[in-house]
C-alpha positions as CSV (number, residue, x, y, z in Angstrom):
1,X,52.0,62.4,44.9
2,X,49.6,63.2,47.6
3,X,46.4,61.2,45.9
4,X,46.3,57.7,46.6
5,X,46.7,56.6,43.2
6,X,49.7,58.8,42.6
7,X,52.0,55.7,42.5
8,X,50.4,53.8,40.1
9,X,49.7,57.1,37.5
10,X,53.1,57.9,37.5
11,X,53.6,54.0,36.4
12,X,51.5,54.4,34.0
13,X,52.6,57.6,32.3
14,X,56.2,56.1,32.0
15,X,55.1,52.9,30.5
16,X,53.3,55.2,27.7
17,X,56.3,57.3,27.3
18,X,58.2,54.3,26.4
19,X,55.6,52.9,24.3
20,X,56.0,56.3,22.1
21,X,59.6,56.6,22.2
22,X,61.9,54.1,19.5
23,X,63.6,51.5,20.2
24,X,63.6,48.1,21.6
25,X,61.7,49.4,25.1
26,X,58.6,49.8,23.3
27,X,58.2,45.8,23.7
28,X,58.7,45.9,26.8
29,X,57.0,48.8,27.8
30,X,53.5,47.0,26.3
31,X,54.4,44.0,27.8
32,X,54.3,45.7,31.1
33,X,51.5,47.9,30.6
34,X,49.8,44.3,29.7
35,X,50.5,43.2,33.5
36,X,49.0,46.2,34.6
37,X,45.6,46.4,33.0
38,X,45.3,42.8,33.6
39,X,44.9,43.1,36.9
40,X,43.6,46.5,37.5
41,X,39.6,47.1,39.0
42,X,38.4,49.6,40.7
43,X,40.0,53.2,41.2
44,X,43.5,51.3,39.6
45,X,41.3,50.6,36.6
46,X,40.1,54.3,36.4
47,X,43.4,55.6,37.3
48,X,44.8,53.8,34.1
49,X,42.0,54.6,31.6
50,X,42.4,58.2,32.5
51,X,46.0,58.3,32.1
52,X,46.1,56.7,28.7
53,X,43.0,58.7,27.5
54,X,45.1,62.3,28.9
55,X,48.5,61.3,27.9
56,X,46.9,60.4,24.1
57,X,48.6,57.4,23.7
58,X,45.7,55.5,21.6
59,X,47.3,55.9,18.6
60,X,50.4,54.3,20.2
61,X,48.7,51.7,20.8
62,X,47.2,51.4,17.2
63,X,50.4,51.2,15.9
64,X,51.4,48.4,18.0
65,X,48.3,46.5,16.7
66,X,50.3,46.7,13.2
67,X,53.8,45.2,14.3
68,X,53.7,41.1,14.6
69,X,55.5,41.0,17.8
70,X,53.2,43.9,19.4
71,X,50.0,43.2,18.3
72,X,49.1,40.7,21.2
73,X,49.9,42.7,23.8
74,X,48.2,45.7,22.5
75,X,45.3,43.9,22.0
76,X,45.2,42.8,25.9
77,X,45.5,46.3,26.7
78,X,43.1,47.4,24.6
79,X,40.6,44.7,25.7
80,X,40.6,46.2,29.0
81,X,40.9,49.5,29.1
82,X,37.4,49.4,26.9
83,X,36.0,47.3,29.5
84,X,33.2,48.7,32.0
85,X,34.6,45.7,34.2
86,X,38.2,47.1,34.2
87,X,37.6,51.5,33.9
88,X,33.9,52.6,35.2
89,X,35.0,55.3,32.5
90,X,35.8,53.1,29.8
91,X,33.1,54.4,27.4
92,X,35.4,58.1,27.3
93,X,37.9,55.1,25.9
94,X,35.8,54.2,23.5
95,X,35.0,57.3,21.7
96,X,38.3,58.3,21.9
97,X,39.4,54.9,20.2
98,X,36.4,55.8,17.5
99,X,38.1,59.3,16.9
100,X,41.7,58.0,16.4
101,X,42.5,57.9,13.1
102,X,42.7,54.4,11.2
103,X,42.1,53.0,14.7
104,X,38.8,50.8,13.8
105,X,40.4,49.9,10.8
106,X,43.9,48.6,12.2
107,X,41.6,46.9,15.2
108,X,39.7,45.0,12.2
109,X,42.3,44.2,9.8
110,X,44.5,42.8,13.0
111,X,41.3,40.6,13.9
112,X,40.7,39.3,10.4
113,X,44.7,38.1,10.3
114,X,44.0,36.6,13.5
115,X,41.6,34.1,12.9
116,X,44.0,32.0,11.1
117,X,45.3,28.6,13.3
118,X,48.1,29.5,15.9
119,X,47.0,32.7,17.3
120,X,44.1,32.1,19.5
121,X,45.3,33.9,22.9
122,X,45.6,37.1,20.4
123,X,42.4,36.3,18.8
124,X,40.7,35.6,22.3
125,X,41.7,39.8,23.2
126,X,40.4,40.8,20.0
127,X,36.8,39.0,20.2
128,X,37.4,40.6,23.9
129,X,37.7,43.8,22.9
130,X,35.2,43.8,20.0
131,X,32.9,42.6,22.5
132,X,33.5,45.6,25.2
133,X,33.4,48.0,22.1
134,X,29.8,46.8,21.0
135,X,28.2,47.8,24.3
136,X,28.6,51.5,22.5
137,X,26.2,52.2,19.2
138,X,28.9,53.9,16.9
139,X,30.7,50.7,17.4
140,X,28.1,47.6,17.0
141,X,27.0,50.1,13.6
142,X,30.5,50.2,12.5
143,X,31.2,46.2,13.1
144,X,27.8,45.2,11.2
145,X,28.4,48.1,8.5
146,X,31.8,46.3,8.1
147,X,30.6,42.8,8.0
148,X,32.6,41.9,11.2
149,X,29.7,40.1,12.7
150,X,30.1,37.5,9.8
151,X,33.5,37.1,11.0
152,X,32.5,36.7,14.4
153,X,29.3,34.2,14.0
154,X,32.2,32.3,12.4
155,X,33.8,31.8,15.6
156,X,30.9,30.7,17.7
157,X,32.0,26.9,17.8
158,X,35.8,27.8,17.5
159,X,37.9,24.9,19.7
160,X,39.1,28.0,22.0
161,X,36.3,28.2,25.0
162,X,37.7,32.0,25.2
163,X,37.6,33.0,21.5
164,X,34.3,30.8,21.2
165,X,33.1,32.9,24.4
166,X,33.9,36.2,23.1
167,X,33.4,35.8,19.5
168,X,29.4,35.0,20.9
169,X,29.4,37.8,23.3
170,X,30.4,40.6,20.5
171,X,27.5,39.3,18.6
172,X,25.2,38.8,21.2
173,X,26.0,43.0,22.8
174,X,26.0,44.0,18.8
175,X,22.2,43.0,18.6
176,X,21.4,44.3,21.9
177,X,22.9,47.8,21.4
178,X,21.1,48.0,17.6
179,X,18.3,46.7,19.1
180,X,18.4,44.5,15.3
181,X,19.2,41.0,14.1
182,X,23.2,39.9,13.5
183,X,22.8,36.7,11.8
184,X,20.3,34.2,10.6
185,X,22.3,31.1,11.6
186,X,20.5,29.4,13.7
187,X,23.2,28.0,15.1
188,X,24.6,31.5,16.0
189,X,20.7,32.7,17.4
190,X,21.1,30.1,20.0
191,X,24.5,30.4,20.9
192,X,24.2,33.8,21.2
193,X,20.9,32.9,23.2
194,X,23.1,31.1,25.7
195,X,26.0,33.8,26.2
196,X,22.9,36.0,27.2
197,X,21.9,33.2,29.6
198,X,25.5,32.4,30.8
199,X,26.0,36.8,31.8
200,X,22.7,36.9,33.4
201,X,23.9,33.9,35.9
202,X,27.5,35.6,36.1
203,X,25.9,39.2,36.8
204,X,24.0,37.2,39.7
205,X,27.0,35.7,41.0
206,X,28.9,38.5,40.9
């Protein structure tokens, strides 16, 4: 391919065909796709949100949140290809995510399952991806109409920095994208007080 992100697309498109065919590849496949996303900025970010979002492979991906041996490495993928941070174009993820059927719903059910002991790297990428979701209004409505943010405020003083991190930062971009109050813990009000204080001082850094 002529354009400079040729290469990479091409990647790309052949992990997702093997994450939609049968067989013991698809593991593999996500596992891969996994490497890629977690290291992909810029026009390599884009290049990857666009091919996922033209090749339909969402609900692929939903499926894999379903299947035990899948579900973590869906969920990294998933918590960065609806990152701003990862695809400048990540919100076109997002509404396509919305519009896949039983997508929200697998998403939830997988993070609920989650929060019991032993799974926290999983648990970390779905507070991640909650968290990146939650910057869009159909998404923070959804969560609160759902009850997730009592899940989440849950989470706030959880032994994993990451999921503890995360878990605050959903919460925190719930109640600025509603514009509304997400708990009444005070606990949780200052918490998420501090997350808002800890991304201003990252934002300068960066």
């Amino acid at each position: 391919p002529n354009a400079p992100d040729g290469a990479l697309r091409v990647d790309v498109i052949e992990l997702l065909h093997m994450l939609r065919a049968s067989g013991p590849g698809r593991g593999a496949a996500l596992a891969a796709l996994g490497d890629v996303v977690a290291t992909a900025y810029g026009n390599d970010g884009s290049t990857v949100g666009r091919a996922v979002r033209e090749t339909g492979a969402l609900p692929d991906l939903r499926d894999a949140l379903s299947n035990m041996e899948t579900r973590e490495n869906a969920l990294l993928v998933l918590s960065n290809l609806v990152s701003d941070a990862v695809d400048a174009g990540s919100k076109s993820t997002k509404n396509s995510l919305m519009r896949c059927e039983g997508a929200a719903d697998e998403l939830f059910r997988c993070f609920e399952s989650l929060r019991e002991p032993g799974h926290e790297q999983a648990l970390a990428f779905a507070c991640g991806a909650l968290q990146n979701l939650c910057h869009e209004r159909d998404w923070a409505a959804l969560l609160l109409e759902q009850g997730i943010n009592d899940s989440l405020e849950g989470l706030i003083d959880h032994s994993d920095p990451c999921v503890a991190r995360y878990a605050t930062g959903a919460l925190k971009n719930m109640a600025t994208t509603l514009q509304t109050q997400v708990t009444e813990s005070h606990e949780a009000t200052m918490a998420i007080e501090e997350r808002t204080h800890a991304a201003q001082v990252d934002d300068f850094k960066y």
